[in-house]
N, C-alpha and C positions, 0 to 999 in steps of 0.2 A: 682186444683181439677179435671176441664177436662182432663186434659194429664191423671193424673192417671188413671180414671174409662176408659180412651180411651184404657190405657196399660192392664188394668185388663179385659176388655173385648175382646180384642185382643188374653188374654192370655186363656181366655174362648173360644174363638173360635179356637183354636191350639186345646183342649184338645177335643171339641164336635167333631174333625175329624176322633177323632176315631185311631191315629195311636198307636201303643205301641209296644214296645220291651219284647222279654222274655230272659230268659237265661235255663231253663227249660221246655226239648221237651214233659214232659206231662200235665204243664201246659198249654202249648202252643196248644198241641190237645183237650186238654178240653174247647177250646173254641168253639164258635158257629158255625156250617158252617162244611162241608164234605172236608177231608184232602187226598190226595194222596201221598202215603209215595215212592215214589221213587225207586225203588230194583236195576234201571238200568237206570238211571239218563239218559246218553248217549244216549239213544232213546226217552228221553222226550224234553233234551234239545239241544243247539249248545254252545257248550262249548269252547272259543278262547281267546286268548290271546292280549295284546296289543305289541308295539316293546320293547324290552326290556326282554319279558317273553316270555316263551315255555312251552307247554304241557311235561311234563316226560312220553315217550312212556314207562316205567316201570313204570305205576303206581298201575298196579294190583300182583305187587308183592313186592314190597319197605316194607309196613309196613302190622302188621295184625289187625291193630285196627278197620279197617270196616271191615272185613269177616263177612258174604260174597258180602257185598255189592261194585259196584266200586268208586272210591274217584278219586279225580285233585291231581295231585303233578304237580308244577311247576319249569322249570329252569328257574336260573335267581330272580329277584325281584318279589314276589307272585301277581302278580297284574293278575285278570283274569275275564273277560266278561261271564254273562251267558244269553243266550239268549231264550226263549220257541220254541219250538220245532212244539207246537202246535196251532191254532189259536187263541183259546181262554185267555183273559188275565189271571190274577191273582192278589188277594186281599192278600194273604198269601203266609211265603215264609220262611223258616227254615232250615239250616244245622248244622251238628256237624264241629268242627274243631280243629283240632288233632298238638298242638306246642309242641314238643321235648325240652327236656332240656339238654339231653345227648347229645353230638356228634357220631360220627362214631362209638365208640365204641359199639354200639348197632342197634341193626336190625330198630329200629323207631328212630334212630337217628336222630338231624339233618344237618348231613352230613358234616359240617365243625367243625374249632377248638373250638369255642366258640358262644354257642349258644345264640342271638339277641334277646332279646321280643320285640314283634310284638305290633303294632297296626294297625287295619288295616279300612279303611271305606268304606261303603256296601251306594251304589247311589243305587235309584229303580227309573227307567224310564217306561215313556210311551212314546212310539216313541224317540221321540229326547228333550223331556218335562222329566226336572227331576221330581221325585213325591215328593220325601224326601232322605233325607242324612241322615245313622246315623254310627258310629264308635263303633269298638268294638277290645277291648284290651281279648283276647284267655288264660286260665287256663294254666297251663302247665300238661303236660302227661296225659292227660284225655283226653275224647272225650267231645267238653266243644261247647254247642249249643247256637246258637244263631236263634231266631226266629223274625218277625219282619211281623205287621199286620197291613192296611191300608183300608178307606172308599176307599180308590183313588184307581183303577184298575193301574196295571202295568205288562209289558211285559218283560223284563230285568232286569239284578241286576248287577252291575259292583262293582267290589271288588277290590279293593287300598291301596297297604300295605304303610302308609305314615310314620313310622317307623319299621327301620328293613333291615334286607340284604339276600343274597341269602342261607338260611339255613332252608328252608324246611320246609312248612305248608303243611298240609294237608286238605281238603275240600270233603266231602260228606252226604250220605245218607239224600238225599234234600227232602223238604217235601214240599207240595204249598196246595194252596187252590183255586177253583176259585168263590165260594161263597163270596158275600159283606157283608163287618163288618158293624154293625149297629152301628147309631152313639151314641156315649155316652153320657147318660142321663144326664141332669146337674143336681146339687144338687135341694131337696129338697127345702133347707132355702136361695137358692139363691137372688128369688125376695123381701124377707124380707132384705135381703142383702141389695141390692140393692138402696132400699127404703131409709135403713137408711141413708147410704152414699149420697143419695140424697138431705135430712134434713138437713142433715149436713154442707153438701156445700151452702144449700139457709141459715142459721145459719151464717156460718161463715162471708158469704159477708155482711150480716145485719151489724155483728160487727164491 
């Protein structure tokens, strides 16, 4: 009965940090805290690559799904570093991301014979201290958001496509926050919770 309530509060203390995923960017601004939406990403952030991948110096003309805002196309395996640009960290941190299903034959292609689904996983750093790891498998031919909110301040976001091959993701119209998420309230009937499971276990040993 210890291990459990050890697992169960453990798993209480993941949820009171406050972090959560969105997949819809007006959900996502309807939360607490002042949002800056991005228009020109490239002057907020430092945007690089690891070995393996490359910036697409065409990125502001490849596809028209962000007009007019500018997006990352990468060569190579999509894996791409984003770093702030500016001193102050960030508790929030949202982009659209644009996967092709068509090949070449079309202007948002994605550029080879057969188009790959993607999965791809988004690390958020502080310094050299990861904060959280979370993955995200992208809609196809929509601009299909992914948001992602934390009590824990972070400075970077490193994105890692761990399925998939060189055919073309698209990444923009970034959004951050540097307002802290407050932590999430526990339930109400928790310490009633609690209590029982408590009885329960000095119960059960009696027997």
């Amino acid at each position: 009965m210890k291990t459990i309530l050890s697992a169960f509060m453990i798993a209480l203390g993941a949820s009171a940090a406050a972090a959560a995923t969105f997949d819809d960017r007006a959900t996502f601004l309807a939360q607490s805290g002042s949002f800056i939406e991005h228009t020109d990403p490239f002057s907020d952030f430092t945007v690089t690559t690891p070995a393996g991948s490359s910036i697409n110096s065409g990125f502001s003309t490849f596809t028209d799904k962000f007009v007019p805002n500018p997006y990352v196309i990468v060569n190579g395996v999509e894996n791409v570093d984003i770093a702030l640009s500016f001193a102050t960290s960030i508790f929030a941190f949202g982009m659209d991301v644009f996967e092709p299903q068509n090949s070449t034959a079309t202007f948002n292609g994605c550029n080879v014979g057969t188009c790959v689904e993607s999965t791809f996983q988004l690390s958020f750093l502080s310094g050299a201290s990861v904060v959280d790891t979370i993955t995200f498998s992208p809609d196809n031919e929509i601009l299909d958001f992914i948001g992602y909110t934390s009590a824990v301040a972070f400075d970077r976001i490193e994105i890692r496509e761990t399925i998939g091959t060189n055919d073309n993701e698209f990444f923009g119209n970034f959004v951050t926050s540097t307002t802290p998420v407050s932590a999430v309230p526990l339930p109400a009937g928790l310490p009633l919770l609690l209590a029982g499971m408590g009885v329960f276990a000095v119960l059960r040993r009696r027997r």
